[in-house]
C-alpha angles and dihedrals in degrees: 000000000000093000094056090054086048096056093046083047091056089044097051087050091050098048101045081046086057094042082055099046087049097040082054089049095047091043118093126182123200121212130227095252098037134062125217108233103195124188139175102082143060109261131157116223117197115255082025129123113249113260104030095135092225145086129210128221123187118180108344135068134267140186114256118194107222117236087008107066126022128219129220131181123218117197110235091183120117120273127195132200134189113238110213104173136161115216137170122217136219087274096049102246112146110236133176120208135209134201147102135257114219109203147138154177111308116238104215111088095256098058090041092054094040092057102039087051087055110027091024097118084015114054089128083064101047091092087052094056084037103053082047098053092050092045102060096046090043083054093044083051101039081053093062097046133065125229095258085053095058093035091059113029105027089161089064083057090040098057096035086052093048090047094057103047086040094092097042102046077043093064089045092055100249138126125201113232092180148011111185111177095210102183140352104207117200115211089183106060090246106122089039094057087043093057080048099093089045102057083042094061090040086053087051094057097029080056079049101045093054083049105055080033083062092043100050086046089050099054091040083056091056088036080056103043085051102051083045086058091044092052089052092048086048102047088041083052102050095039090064090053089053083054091051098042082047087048095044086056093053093052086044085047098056086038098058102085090070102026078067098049091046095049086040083067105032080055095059094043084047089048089045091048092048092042081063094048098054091042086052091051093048094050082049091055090046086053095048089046088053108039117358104058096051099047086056094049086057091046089050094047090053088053103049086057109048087046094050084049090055090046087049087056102037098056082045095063093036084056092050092046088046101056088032082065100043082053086057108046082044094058089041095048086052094045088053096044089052090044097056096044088055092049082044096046084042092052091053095051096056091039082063093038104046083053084054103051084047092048096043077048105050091046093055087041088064099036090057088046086052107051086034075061091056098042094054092036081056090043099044089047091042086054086046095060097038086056087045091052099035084057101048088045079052092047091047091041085056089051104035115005098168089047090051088039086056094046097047085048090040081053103043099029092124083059087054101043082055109048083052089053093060089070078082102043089118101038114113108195119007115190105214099203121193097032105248096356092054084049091053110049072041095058088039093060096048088052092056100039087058093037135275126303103240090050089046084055100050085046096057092041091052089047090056084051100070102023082062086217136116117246113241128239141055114342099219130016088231095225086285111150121198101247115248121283121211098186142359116195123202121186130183088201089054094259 
């Protein structure tokens, strides 16, 4: 028994060591610089075509079925190449031109599966295809610019020459990190003799420049020498003063023997004089202790006084000026109180007053048009009915003029009476003889004297007519007949 349980125990460890033997020999790892290309198998890689038969694998690891896929490794690290080409330019000088082309593997899938389908077996030779694809288009741009161009803007060179191998490394699988342009060698002597002016002109000013160099070194070298003459005038100078200032110590040296007995005694008539004017100032304290200083602190007391007393007048009248003036403002200030109740109280009144009067005045306004209204209202009414009789009496007069010419002298016979009766206005005394007989030939002369009847009566009709108004008076004589008159006296005398 226990050697049963050792054999599966031994089996058990040889199997789990084969499983890790195979599981090592399945398992590839992908570096960071490098890409697994598998194939055997159909797989489908993302941003693939459909169909290529591979599978790509960047930094990570993957299973790989032994004997049936196979596993490559593409480098993804960077590659460079140097770029010798000849090249002509528009203006046809030969130039060669020198530089690198720094470029690698893309990482993206695409990239990865276009070059290993096309440097797989043949990575050593991916700088070759690279430096001759550069090459033709650097000739084909180097043909279309001129020497002065590439001398002076070789980044102009550099990008045309990166966009137009950009489609084509794109379709190898490749990505340019970097396109430097080194050197542009000039077999001819072009770009030398161009250069030429130039030196020239650097010679010229470099020629100007060490003569204005010796110039400015010329004139610091007599600036020097000059300076050099000033310093001796000035030592020399300044050595002679040292000689007199020596000299003027000797002289004060031999003087001072008597200079000390001089200031010895200058010193005690300074110290004498010194000793009087301290006694005189003394004596002039004492004096301003004794009688000065009391006589000032009377003097000040006077005039504290007098001054206490001024300010004591003066409060006194600036307190009576005060409250003169609040009197004042007080009985202002009242007056113009009262005065402005009484405008206020004014203004009221007439306010009131001035409604009043418009009211009292549109009422009679409308009172006067009112009763303006009935007036015309009456008069309009009163012409209406004068037209209306004028034209019946027309209308009558059309049909029966001597009917309508008894009735108006029927109507107006005391009109007519007297208008015959003026025919005695100056007579004084009239004698009527043979009682009514005698007043009526009397009233038929004077008919006939002022017209007849008939024609007084078309005239006043006439006359009504265009006046448009009705005569006044009785309208019918009523048969009444004046009584007979037998005599009628009339007497200027009064008789």
């Amino acid at each position: 028994m226990p050697m049963v349980v050792g054999v599966v125990a031994g089996v058990a460890v040889a199997a789990v060591l084969v499983l890790i033997g195979l599981f090592k020999m399945m398992w590839r790892v992908a570096e960071p610089n490098e890409a697994l290309i598998i194939s055997g198998s159909k797989h489908k890689t993302e941003g693939l075509e459909a169909g290529m038969g591979f599978r790509i694998v960047t930094g990570r690891g993957t299973l790989v079925l032994p004997g049936v896929q196979a596993v490559r490794k593409l480098s993804l690290d960077l590659n460079e190449t140097e770029l010798h080409v000849d090249c002509v330019t528009h203006q046809g000088i030969p130039l060669k031109v020198r530089g690198v082309v720094i470029f690698k593997v893309g990482d993206d899938f695409v990239s990865i599966a276009n070059a290993g389908r096309r440097f797989l077996d043949q990575q050593k030779l991916m700088s070759e295809r690279v430096h001759n694809v550069f090459a033709g288009h650097l000739r084909s741009i180097v043909g279309g610019l001129t020497v002065e161009d590439m001398i002076r803007d070789r980044e102009k060179l550099t990008g045309q020459t990166r966009a137009a191998c950009g489609t084509e490394m794109e379709k190898l699988g490749l990505i340019v990190d970097s396109l430097q342009i080194h050197e542009i060698e000039d077999p001819t002597g072009y770009i030398q003799n161009l250069a030429m002016p130039h030196a020239a002109a650097v010679q010229r000013d470099a020629r100007i420049a060490q003569a204005e160099a010796n110039r400015l070194a010329t004139e610091a070298e007599q600036q020097s020498y000059a300076r050099m003459a000033e310093a001796t005038r000035d030592s020399e100078i300044l050595q002679a003063g040292y000689q007199a200032e020596r000299d003027k110590a000797g002289a004060k040296a031999r003087q001072a023997g008597p200079l000390a007995d001089a200031a010895a005694r200058q010193e005690v008539v300074v110290q004498e004089t010194r000793v009087a004017e301290l006694e005189a100032q003394r004596r002039e304290q004492q004096l301003q202790a004794d009688v000065r200083k009391p006589a000032d602190a009377q003097a000040y007391e006077k005039r504290t006084m007098a001054e206490a007393e001024r300010d004591a007048r003066i409060s006194a009248a600036q307190a009576k000026a005060k409250e003169t003036e609040l009197a004042a403002a007080a009985e202002a200030t009242r007056v113009k109180t009262a005065a402005g109740a009484e405008a206020e109280a004014t203004k009221a009144r007439g306010t009131a007053m001035a409604a009043a009067t418009r009211a009292t005045g549109e009422a009679e306004a409308a009172a006067a048009q009112a009763r303006g209204l009935a007036e015309a209202e009456a008069a309009k009414a009163k012409g209406l009915a004068e037209a209306d009789a004028i034209k019946a009496r027309a209308a009558a007069l059309a049909e029966n003029q001597e009917a309508v010419v008894a009735q108006q002298l029927a109507e107006n016979w005391p009109e007519i009476v007297r208008a015959g009766a003026s025919a005695f206005d100056s007579v004084d005394n009239m004698v009527v003889l043979n009682g009514a007989d005698g007043m009526a030939d009397m009233l038929t002369k004077a008919l006939t004297m002022g017209g007849t009847g008939l024609g007084l009566a078309r005239q006043l009709l006439a006359s009504m007519n265009q006046n448009g108004q009705a005569l006044n008076g009785t309208s019918s004589l009523n048969g009444a007949v004046p009584p007979p008159v037998q005599k009628v006296p009339v007497d200027k005398d009064g008789g």
